[in-house]
N, C-alpha and C positions, 0 to 999 in steps of 0.2 A: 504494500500500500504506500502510497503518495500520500506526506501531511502538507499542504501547503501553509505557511505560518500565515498568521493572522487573528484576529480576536476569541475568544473562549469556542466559537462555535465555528473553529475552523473547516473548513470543506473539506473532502476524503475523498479521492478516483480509485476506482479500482484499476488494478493494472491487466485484467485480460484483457481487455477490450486493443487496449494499446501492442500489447506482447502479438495478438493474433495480426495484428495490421502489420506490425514490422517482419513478421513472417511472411507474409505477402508480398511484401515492396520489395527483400533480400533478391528473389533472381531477377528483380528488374533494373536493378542498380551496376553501371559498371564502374569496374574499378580506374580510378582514374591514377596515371603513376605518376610519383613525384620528378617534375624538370630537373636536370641537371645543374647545378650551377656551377660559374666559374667566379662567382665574387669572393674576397678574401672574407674572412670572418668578422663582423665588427666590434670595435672594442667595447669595455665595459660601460655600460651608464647608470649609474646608481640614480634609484630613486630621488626624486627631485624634495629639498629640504623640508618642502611646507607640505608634502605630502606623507614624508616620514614623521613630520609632527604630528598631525593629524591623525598617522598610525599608530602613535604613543599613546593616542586616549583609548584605544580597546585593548593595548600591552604594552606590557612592561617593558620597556627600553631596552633592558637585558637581553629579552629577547628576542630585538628586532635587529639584524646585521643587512648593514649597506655598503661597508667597505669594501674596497675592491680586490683585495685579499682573500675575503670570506667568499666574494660572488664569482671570483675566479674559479675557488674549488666547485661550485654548483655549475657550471656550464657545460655546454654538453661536448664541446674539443677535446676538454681535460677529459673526461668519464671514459672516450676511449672500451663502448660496452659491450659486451661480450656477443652480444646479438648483431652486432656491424657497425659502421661508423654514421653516429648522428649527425640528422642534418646541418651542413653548418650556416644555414641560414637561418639557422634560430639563433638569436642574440642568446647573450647570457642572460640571468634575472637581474631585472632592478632593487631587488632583497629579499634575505632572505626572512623567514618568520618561522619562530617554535612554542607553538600554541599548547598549553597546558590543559586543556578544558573544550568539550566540544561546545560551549557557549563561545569560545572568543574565537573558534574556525565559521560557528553562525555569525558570528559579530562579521568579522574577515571578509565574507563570501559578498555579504551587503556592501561593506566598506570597498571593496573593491568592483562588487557591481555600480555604486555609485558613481564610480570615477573613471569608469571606463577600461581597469585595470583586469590582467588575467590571473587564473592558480596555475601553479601546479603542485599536485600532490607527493611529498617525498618520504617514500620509504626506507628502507636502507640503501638506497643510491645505485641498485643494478643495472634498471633499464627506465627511469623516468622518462625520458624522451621517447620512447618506442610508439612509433603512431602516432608522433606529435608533427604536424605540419608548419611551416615558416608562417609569420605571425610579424605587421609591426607593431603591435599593441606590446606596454613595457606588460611584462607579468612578473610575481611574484611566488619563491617557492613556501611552500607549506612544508616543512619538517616535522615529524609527527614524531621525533624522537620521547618527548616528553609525556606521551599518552602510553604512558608503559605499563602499565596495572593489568596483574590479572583480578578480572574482576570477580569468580567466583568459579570453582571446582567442585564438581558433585562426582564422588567417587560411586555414590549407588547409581544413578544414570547415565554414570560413563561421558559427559562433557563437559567442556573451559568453557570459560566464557572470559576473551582476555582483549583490551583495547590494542588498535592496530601498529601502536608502534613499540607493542612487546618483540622482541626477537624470539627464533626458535633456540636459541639455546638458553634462555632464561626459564624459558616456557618449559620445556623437556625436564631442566634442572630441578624445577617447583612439581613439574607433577610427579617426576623420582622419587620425589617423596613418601608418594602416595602410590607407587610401584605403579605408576599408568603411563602410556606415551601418547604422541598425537598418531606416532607411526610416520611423521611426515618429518623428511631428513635435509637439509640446506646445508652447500658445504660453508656459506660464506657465513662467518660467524655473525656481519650485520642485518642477514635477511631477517625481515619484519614478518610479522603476520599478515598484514596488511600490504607488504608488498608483492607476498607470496599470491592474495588473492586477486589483485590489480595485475598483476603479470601471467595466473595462472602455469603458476609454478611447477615442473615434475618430480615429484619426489624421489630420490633413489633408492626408496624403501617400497616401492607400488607395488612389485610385484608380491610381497606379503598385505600390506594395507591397505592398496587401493590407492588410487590419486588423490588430487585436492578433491576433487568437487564431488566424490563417495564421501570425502571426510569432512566437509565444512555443510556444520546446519544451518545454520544462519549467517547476515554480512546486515550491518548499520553502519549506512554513510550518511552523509550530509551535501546534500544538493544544491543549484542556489536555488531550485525551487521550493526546499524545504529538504526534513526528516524524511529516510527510506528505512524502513526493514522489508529483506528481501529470505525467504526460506523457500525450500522443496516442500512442496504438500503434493499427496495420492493425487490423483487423476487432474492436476491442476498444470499451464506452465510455470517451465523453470525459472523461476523471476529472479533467482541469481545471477543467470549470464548476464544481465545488464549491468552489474560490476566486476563478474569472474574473469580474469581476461582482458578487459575496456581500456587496462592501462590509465584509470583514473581520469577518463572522457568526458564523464558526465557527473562527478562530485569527487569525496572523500570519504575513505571509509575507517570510519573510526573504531571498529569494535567487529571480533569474527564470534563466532560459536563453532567449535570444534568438538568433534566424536573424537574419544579416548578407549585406546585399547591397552592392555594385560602388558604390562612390559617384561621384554622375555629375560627368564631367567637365564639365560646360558647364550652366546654370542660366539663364534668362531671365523677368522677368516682364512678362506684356502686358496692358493693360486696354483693354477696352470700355465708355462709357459709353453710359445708355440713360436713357430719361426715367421709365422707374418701373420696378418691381423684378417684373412681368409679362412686360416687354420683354426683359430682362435674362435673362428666363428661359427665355425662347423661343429667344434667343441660345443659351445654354447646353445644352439641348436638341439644336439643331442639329448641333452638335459632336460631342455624347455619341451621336448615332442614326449620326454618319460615322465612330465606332467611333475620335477622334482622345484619342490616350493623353496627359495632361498629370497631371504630377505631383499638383496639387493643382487644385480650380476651387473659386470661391465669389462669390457676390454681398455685396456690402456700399452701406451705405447710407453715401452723402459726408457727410452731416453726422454722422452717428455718425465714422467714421473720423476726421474733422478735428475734434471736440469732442472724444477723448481723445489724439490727435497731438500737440494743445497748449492745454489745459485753462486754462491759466493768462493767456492772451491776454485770455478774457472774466468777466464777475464773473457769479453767480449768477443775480440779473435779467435781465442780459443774453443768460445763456446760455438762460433760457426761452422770452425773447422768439424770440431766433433758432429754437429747435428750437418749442418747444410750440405759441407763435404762426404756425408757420411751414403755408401746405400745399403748397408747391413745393420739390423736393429731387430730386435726380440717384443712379443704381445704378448703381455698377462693377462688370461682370465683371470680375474679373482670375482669371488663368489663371499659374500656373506653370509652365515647362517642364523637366525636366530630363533627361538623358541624356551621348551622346558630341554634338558639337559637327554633325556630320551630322543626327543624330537634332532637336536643336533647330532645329535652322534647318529642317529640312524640314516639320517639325510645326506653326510659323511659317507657311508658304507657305500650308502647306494650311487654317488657319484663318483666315489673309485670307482668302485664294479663298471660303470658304464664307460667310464675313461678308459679305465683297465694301466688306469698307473696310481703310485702314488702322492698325491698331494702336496705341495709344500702349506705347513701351518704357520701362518702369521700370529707372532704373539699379541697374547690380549685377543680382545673381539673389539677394539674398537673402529667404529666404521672412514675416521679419517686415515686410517692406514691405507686406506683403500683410493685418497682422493691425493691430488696434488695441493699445495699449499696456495690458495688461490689467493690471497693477500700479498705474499711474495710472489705471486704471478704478475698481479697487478703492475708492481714498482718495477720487475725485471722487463715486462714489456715495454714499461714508458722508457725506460732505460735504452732498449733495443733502438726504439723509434727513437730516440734524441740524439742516437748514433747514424742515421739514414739507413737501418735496419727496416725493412716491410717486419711489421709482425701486427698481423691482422686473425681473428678466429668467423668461421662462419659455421652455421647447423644446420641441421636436416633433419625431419621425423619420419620415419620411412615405415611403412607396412613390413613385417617379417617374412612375407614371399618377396620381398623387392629389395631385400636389406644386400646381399652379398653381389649382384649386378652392378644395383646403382652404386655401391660401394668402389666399386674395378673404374667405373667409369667417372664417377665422382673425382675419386683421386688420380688419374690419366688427365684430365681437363684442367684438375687448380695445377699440377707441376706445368704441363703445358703453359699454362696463363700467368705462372709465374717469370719462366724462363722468357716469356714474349716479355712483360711490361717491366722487368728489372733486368736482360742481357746475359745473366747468370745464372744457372740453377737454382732452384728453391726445395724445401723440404717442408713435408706434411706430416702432420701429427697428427692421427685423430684418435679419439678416445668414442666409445661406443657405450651406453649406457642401454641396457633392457630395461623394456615395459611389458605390460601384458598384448599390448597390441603391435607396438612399434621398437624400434629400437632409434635410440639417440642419438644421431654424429653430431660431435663437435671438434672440428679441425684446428690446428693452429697452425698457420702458415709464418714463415721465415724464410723469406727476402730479401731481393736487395731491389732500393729504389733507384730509378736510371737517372746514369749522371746529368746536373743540370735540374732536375727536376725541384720545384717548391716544395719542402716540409711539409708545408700544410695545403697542399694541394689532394686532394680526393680523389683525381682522374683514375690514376693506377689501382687504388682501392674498389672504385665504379669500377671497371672493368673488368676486376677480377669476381666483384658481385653479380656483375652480370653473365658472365661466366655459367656461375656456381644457379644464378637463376633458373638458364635453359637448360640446365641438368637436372634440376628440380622439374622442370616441364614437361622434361621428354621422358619422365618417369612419373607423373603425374603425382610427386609428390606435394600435400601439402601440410603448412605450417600449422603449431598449435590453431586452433579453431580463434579465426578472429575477426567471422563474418562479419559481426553488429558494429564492430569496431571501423571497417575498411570498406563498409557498405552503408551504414544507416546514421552515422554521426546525427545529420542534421535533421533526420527525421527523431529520434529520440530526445535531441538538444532542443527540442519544441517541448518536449513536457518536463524533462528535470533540469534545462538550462538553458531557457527558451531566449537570453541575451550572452550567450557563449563567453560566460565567465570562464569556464575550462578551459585549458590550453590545449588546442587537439588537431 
């Protein structure tokens, strides 16, 4: 339901009427792609002073940041996101704001619809931008770091209820407590709750619990047209997807409800190594058609996992020689298992048996054994790029009959399209993550940019994106589901944002 603010006897729409319309208008809508640009980034522009006064009377000065220091880190050049290179014709923000209270993000949403200004909403920082189009209107970020409360845990009904800019590791920590998990794993220590649902997130525990959107009962944003509560009810639409996803298009969401499961008593990690990430696959494969349940599965490439393990061993030469110069390199399966102490060992027995080798055991069960350090990823790739390093990542969600194909052909086209727009060979890295349905590429590419070319120039990057598009095409693969998002903006932005305070 839709509350629109206004006096004691405020008006209430229901939302099927709406939800069945937008389902209508989805295949009539094309997608329109974003123009290329060639203009340089514009510098920063802080909020204009009598505007930030003005901002002072609904918060606390503390926590309103307009230097250009602070707005630097908020823009989308710097973020550099894991999802591709944001547009860079989106300015940086004119401030940023860390709103305490979903009273001062309603205060906010008016105060800036007044004046012409835009949001955006900030989670833990992954992919704010994503589906965000160029804009000259200044906007403002909304940092939701401050709404960190879990709000209430009921261990007999098995759900949190926790505001959105809890992280899952505080979250996980507090339900520990109470022996319960969400089941839903983020390797970056600052992913939010709330980012996870604005991004619709994949967890790397799905194939035990199930995604987000089996695991999230409810979602409370704040719109500028008013309060939303959005849930799954029987035979009703899913009135979630209009924030699951949306990338924060059409409010803020301040507050999730989350299903809690049994947190397992016993955790093990096993790897297999294989000689190329084909093998690896087939491995993987095998497992998944014997119907064996393991928490999490993925493929990673050894030299990716050991050049961000301990970054600091090799200097920047060096680390190309070994990776770029390199064309022999090892895939780990590793598998997590978790459950009661029964349950793992037996799920053990039964993946030797079908390997028909022995395992290596990763000490501990803990699941970052299994991830690369993705905070030192961060710094070593800006690091990369500050040297005229290409170091760029793209993904893929692929159906598991199309995984090992598009795979072959996947990584034949970016080495190709590296070797064209940098002169030099390139090297691919991809790590593969299992779902129930899909399997996950994420590539890291390592480059060299052609001499001459601007730093911050995008060409080479656009074409290596487009590339990686028409292989997405001619495999008819597509992206997390992000119809509402890339089709119906302005049809939806008629009821929860009908003067496009959203930045989108």
């Amino acid at each position: 339901m839709i509350m629109h603010p206004g006096p004691a006897t405020a008006a209430i729409r229901d939302f099927n009427e709406f939800w069945a319309a937008l389902r209508q208008l989805l295949p009539q809508l094309p997608v329109v792609p974003t123009p290329k640009s060639q203009t340089p980034p514009p510098q920063v522009n802080p909020l204009e002073e009598a505007l930030q006064l003005s901002l002072q009377n609904i918060m606390d000065p503390d926590r309103i940041a307009c230097d250009a220091e602070t707005l630097q880190l908020y823009r989308p050049q710097y973020l550099h996101t894991e999802v591709g290179m944001p547009d860079s014709n989106i300015t940086a923000p004119a401030a940023i704001t860390f709103p305490n209270s979903e009273q001062e993000i309603a205060q906010l949403l008016t105060w800036a619809e007044e004046r012409e200004l835009q949001i955006l909403p900030w989670g833990g920082g992954g992919a704010p931008y994503q589906h965000k189009h160029p804009n000259t209107m200044p906007y403002i970020v909304v940092d939701l770091r401050h709404l960190n409360r879990i709000l209430e845990i009921s261990p007999q009904h098995r759900w949190v209820r926790a505001q959105a800019g809890v992280t899952w590791t505080n979250l996980e920590e507090s339900l520990a407590e109470h022996k319960l998990t969400t089941g839903q794993y983020s390797p970056w220590m600052t992913a939010t709750t709330g980012g996870a649902v604005a991004t619709h997130s994949l967890s790397a525990k799905a194939l035990r619990y199930g995604d987000l959107s089996r695991n999230l009962l409810a979602i409370k944003a704040l719109c500028p047209a008013g309060p939303i509560r959005l849930a799954s009810r029987p035979g009703a639409a899913d009135e979630r997807q209009l924030m699951l996803g949306a990338f924060g298009a059409w409010g803020i969401i301040t507050e999730t409800t989350l299903r809690l499961h049994s947190a397992p008593q016993e955790q093990l990690n096993l790897v297999a190594t294989r000689g190329s990430i084909t093998d690896a696959l087939t491995a993987l494969e095998i497992l998944r058609h014997a119907g064996i349940r393991f928490a999490a599965a993925r493929i990673i490439n050894t030299r990716e996992h050991s050049l961000f393990s301990n970054p600091a061993s090799s200097s920047i030469r060096q680390l190309l020689r070994n990776l770029i110069g390199s064309t022999t390199t090892e895939f780990q399966l590793m598998l997590n298992l978790e459950g009661t102490r029964e349950e793992v060992n037996s799920t053990r027995r039964q993946i030797e048996e079908l390997l028909r080798e022995k395992l290596l055991q990763l000490a501990g069960g803990d699941m970052h054994l299994c991830d690369p350090d993705y905070a030192q990823e961060a710094l070593l790739l800006q690091k990369l790029r500050a040297q005229r390093v290409l170091a760029h990542t793209l993904t893929a969600t692929v159906p598991w009959q199309n995984a090992a194909p598009f795979l072959r052909d996947w990584e034949e086209a970016l080495h190709s399209i590296l070797f064209t727009t940098g002169g030099l060979p390139g090297k691919t890295l991809t790590t593969l993550w299992a779902t129930e349905d899909y399997a996950i590429l994420r590539t890291l590419l390592l480059g060299f940019q052609p001499a001459g070319a601007d730093p911050e120039s995008g060409d080479q990057i656009q074409d290596i994106q487009a590339v990686a598009l028409a292989i997405k095409q001619r495999w008819h693969v597509e992206e997390p589901s992000t119809d509402l998002v890339c089709h119906a903006l302005s049809y939806a932005g008629e009821v929860l944002d009908p003067n496009s305070v959203m930045l989108r």
